[in-house]
VOGU-3710 file (C-alpha; in Angstrom, 3 decimals, decimal comma):
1> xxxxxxxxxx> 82,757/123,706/97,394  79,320/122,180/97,210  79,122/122,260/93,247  81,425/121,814/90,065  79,883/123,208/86,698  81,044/122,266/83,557  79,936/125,772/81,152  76,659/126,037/81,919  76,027/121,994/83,446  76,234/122,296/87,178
11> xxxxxxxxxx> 76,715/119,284/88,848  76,094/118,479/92,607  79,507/117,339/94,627  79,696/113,962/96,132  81,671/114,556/99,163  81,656/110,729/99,631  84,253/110,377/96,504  86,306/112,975/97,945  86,554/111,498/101,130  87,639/108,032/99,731
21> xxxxxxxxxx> 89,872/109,874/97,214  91,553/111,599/99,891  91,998/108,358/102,053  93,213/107,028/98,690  96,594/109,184/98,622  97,193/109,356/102,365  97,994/105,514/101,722  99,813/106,084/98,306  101,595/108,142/100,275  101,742/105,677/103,099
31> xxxxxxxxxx> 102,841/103,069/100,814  105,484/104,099/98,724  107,504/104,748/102,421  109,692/101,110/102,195  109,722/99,629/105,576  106,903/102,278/107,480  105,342/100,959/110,317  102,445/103,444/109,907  102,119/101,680/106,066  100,561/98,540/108,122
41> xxxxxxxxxx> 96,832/100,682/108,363  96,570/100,505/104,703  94,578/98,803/102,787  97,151/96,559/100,832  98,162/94,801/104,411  94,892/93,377/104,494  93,242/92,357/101,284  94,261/91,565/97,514  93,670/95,137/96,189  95,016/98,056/97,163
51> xxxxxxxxxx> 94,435/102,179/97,037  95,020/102,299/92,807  91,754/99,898/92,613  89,760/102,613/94,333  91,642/105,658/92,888  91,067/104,424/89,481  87,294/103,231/90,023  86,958/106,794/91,596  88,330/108,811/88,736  86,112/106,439/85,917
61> xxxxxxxxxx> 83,140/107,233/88,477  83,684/111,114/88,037  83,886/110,618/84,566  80,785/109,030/84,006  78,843/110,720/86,226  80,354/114,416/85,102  81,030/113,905/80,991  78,226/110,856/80,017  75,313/113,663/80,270  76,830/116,634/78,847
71> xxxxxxxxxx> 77,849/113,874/75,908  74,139/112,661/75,608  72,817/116,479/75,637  74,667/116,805/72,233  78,009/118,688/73,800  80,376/115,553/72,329  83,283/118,208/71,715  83,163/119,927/74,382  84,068/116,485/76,304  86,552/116,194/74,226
81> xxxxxxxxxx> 87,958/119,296/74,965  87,967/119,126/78,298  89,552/115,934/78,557  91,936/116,038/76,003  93,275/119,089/78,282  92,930/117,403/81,247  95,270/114,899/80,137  97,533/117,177/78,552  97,302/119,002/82,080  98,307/115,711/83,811
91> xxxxxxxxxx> 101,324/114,417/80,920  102,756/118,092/81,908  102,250/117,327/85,572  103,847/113,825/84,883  106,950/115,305/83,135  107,475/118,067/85,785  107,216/115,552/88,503  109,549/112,849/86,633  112,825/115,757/85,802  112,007/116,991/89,959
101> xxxxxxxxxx> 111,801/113,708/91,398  114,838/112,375/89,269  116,726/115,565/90,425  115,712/115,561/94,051  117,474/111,364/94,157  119,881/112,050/91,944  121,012/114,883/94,362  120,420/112,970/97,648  123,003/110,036/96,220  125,765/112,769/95,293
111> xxxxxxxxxx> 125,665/114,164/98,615  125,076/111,704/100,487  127,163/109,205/99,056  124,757/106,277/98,382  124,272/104,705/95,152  121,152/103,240/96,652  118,758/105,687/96,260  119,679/105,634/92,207  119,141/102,124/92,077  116,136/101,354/94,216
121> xxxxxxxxxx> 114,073/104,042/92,190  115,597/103,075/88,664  116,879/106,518/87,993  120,345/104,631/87,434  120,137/104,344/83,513  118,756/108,052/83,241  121,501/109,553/84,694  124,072/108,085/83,029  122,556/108,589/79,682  119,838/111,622/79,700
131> xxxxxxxxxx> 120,479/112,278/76,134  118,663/108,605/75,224  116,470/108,660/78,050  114,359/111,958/78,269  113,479/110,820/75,178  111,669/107,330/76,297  110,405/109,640/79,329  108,969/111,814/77,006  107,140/109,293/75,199  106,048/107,369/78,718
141> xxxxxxxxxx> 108,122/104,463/78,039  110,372/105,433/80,705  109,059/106,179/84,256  110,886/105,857/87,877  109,515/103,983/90,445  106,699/105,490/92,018  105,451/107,387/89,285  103,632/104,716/86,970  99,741/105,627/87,529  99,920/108,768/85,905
151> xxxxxxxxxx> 100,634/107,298/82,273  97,876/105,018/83,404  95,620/108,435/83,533  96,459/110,209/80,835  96,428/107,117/78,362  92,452/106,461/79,387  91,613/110,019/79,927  92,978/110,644/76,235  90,226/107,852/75,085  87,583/108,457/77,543
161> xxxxxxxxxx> 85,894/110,910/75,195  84,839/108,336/72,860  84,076/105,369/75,431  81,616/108,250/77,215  79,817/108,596/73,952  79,705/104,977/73,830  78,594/104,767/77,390  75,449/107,567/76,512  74,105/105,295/74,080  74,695/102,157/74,792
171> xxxxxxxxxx> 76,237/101,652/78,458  75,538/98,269/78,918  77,009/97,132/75,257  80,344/99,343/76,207  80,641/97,452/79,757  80,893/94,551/77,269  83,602/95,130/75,289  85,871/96,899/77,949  84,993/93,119/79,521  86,342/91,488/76,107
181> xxxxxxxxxx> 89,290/93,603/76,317  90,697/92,609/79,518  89,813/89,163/78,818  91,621/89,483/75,271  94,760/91,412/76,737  95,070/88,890/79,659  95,260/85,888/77,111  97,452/87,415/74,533  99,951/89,925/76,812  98,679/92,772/75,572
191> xxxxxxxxxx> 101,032/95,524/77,114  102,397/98,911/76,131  106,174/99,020/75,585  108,386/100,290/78,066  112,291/100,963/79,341  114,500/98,675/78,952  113,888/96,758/75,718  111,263/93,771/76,803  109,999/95,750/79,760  105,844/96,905/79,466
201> xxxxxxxxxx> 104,047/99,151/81,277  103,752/98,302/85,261  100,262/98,976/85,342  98,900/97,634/81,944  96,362/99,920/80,401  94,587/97,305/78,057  93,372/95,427/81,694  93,392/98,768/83,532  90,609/100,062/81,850  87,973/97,576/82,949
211> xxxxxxxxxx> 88,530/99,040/86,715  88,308/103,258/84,842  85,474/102,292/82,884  82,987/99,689/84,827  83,679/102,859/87,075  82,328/105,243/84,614  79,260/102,701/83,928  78,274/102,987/87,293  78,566/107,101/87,854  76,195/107,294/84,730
221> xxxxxxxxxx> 73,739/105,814/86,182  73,729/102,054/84,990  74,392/99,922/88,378  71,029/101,378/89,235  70,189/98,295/86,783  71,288/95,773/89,427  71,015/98,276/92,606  68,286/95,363/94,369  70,754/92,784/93,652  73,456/94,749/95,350
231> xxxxxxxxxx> 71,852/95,778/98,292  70,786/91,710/99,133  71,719/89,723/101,885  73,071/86,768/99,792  75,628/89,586/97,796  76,278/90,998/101,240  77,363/87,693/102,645  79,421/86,858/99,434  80,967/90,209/99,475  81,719/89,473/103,472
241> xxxxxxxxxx> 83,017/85,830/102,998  85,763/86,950/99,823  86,886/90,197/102,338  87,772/87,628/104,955  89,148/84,875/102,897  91,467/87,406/101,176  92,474/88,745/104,621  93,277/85,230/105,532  95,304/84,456/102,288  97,260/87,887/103,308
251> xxxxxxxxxx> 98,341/87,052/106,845  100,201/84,095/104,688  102,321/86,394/103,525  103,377/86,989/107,385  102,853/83,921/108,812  104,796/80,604/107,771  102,332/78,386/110,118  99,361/80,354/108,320  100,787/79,762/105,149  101,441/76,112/105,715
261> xxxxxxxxxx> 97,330/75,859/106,363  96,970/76,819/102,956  96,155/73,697/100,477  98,784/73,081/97,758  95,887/73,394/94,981  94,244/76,771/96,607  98,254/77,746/96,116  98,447/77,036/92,668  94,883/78,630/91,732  95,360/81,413/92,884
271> xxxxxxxxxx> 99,065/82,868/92,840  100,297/85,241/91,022  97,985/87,719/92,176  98,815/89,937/89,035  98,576/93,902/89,747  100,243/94,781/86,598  97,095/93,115/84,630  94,604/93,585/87,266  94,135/90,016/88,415  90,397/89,379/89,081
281> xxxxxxxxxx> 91,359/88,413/92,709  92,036/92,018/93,201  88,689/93,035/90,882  86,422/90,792/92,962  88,321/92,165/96,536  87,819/95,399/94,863  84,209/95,127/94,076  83,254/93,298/97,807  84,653/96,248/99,356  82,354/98,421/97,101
291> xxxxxxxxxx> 79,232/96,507/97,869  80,276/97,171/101,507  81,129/100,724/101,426  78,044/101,524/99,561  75,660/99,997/102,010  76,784/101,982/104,856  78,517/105,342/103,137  75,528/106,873/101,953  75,747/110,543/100,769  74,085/112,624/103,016
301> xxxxxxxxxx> 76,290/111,536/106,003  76,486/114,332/108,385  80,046/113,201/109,167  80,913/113,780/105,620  81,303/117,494/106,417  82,664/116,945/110,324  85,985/118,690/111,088  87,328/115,335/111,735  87,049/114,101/108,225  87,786/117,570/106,383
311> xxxxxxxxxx> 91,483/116,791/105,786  90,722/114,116/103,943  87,912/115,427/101,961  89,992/118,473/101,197  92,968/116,090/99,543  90,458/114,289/97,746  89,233/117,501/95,812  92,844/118,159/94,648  93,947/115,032/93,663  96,756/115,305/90,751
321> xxxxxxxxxx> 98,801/118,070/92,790  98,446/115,916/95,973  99,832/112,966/94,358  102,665/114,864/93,188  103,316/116,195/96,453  103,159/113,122/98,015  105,334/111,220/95,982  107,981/113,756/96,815  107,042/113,615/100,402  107,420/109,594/100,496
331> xxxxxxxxxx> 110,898/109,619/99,382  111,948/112,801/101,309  110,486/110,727/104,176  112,343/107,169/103,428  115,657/109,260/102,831  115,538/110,789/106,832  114,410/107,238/107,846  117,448/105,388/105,720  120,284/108,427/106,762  119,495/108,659/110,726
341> xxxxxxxxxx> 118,815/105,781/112,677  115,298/104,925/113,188  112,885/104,088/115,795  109,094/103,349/115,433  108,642/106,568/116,322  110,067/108,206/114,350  108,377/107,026/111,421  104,633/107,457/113,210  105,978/111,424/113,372  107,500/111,370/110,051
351> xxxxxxxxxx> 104,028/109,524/108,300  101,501/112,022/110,281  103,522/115,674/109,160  103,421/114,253/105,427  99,875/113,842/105,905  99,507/117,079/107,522  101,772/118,913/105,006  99,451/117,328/102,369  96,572/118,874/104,191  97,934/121,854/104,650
361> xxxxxxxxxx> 98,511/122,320/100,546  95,147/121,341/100,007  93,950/123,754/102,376  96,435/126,701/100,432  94,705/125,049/96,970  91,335/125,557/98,309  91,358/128,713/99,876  93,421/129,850/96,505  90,142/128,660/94,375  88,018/131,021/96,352
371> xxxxxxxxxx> 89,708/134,065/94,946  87,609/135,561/92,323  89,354/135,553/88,895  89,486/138,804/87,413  89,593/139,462/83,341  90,279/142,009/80,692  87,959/141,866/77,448  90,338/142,458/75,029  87,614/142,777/72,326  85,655/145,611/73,970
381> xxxxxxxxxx> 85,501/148,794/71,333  88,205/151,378/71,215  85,873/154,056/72,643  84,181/152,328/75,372  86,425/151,996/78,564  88,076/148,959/79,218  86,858/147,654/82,597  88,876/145,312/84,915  86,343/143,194/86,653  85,674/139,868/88,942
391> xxxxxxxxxx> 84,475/136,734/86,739  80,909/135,859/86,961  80,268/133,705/89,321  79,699/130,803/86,692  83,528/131,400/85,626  84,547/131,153/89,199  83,233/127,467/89,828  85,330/124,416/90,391  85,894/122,858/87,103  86,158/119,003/87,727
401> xxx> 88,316/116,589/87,287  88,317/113,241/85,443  90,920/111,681/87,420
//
């Protein structure tokens, strides 16, 4: 568990990432449960960003940290490799999940007798034409609700290779122009087309990318750059003061005597609070949460590998299936909660056995990685004896993932 090798480049695990990955999908998870009372402990309740800002800083962390020195040691395609099937891995995941999770609704609103479910997760339009829509799912343009951060993956994972070779020459110069092209796709709409005809991708990959990548320009190494200036009490204060006014500007949303507080201008300045383009509201929340987290997470945290915070840690290390299974787990969840009637109970059970059902597959995934792969050599020589025998241990590492 400790390490995750890439061929013959070992690298050491952060269990920190894990953890914060894994805390990262119990509130996906949380979220995407409409009306859940347990949803409130997230972080979206509280601030202007959300889990996706730290899921997606996460996965461009990984990247850098993993890819940026087997790049600058001279192993360019085998990066590419890697990646490219990693996000061929996670497009097949995508379209397995999108054909189950469009059956399990489709079937919940035929027995059930609710039109609802169709609707609120636009599935609607598929089912009555498949033949013109598994077509625009095929090619990303069409995606349910719930299941747009995946086509955000695979569409940065599938250009990662060459930013990372950017980013192990010139990391500072590639910071740049992923900079200029959020600024550049903010001012001119820059979007990817989606389902219907005018619609665009709900989280925009051209803006996107500044969150994956300024990830990946601190895993390789380059924040150490500004590492004093991070770790000062005048950046600590800032990064405390923004927390606190976003928390205020939240409690807005709640509070109509709150919100009246709020000056007509500060109103106008600051809303919309964009997600689909990554306002900068939700970048700066993002990054004063960093500053904080950093200061007092650091990595060799005994509690890191307490029994108390291996659930988590566990999720966090098998991220893509996790997802999946929680985005099934969500809806099974909100379809109990809308067919029975509800109390607040009810949905505190229902939210901790999804969590513990997501543990308990990460624990099956884990345990499953420990078994020792066993090969054939299917070149060995006709007269020699063909000998059936456990990988070297090399083979039976972790390899790791990019998103």
């Amino acid at each position: 568990m400790g390490k995750e090798s890439t061929d013959r480049f070992v690298v050491e695990r952060d269990l920190r990432l894990d953890l914060l990955r894994g805390l990262g999908l119990w509130m996906i998870f949380l979220d995407h449960i409409p009306d859940d009372v347990v949803a409130w402990l997230t972080l979206r309740n509280y601030g202007f960003s959300d889990a996706a800002e730290f899921f997606v800083f996460i996965s461009g962390y990984l990247l850098g940290f993993i890819y940026v020195p087997i790049v600058a040691s001279g192993q360019f395609l085998a990066a590419l490799k890697r990646l490219w099937l990693r996000a061929w891995q996670m497009y097949v995941a995508h379209i397995l999940l999108f054909l189950a999770f469009t059956a399990q609704i489709a079937r919940a609103a035929r027995k059930w007798d609710n039109p609802m479910y169709k609707d609120e997760f636009n599935v609607a339009n598929f089912l009555a034409h498949p033949d013109e829509l598994i077509g625009k799912a095929l090619t990303l343009q069409y995606k349910p609700v719930d299941l747009d951060v995946l086509p955000l993956y695979i569409s940065l994972v599938a250009v990662a290779p060459f930013v990372i070779w950017c980013l192990a020459r010139r990391p500072n110069l590639t910071l740049a122009g992923s900079i200029v092209l959020y600024l550049l796709a903010r001012y001119f709409d820059w979007n990817l087309p989606s389902y219907p005809k005018g619609a665009t991708w709900y989280f925009n990959p051209f803006a996107w990318q500044l969150m994956f990548f300024f990830g990946a320009w601190c895993g390789c190494g380059a924040v150490a750059q500004i590492s004093k200036l991070l770790r000062s009490r005048i950046v600590f204060a800032v990064a405390i003061a923004w927390i606190l006014f976003a928390l205020v500007i939240v409690m807005t949303w709640h509070s109509a005597f709150l919100e009246s507080l709020i000056p007509k201008w500060m109103i106008k300045l600051i809303y919309p609070i964009d997600k689909t383009d990554l306002d900068m509201l939700r970048f700066t929340h993002f990054l004063a949460l960093a500053v904080i987290v950093s200061r007092y997470l650091n990595r060799d945290w005994a509690g890191l590998k307490s029994k108390w915070l291996r659930p988590l840690v566990l999720c966090g290390q098998h991220s893509l299936p996790l997802f999946c299974l929680g985005v099934f787990l969500s809806f099974g969840v909100h379809w109990i909660l809308v067919q029975w009637k509800h109390q607040v109970i009810e949905q505190i059970l229902l939210s901790i056995g999804g969590m513990a059902i997501m543990t308990a597959a990460a624990w099956v995934l884990d345990r499953a990685e420990r078994v020792p792969n066993l090969f054939v050599d299917a070149g060995i020589k006709e007269e020699q004896n063909p000998v059936t025998q456990p990988a070297p241990l090399a083979g039976m590492q972790t390899q790791p993932s990019a998103a």
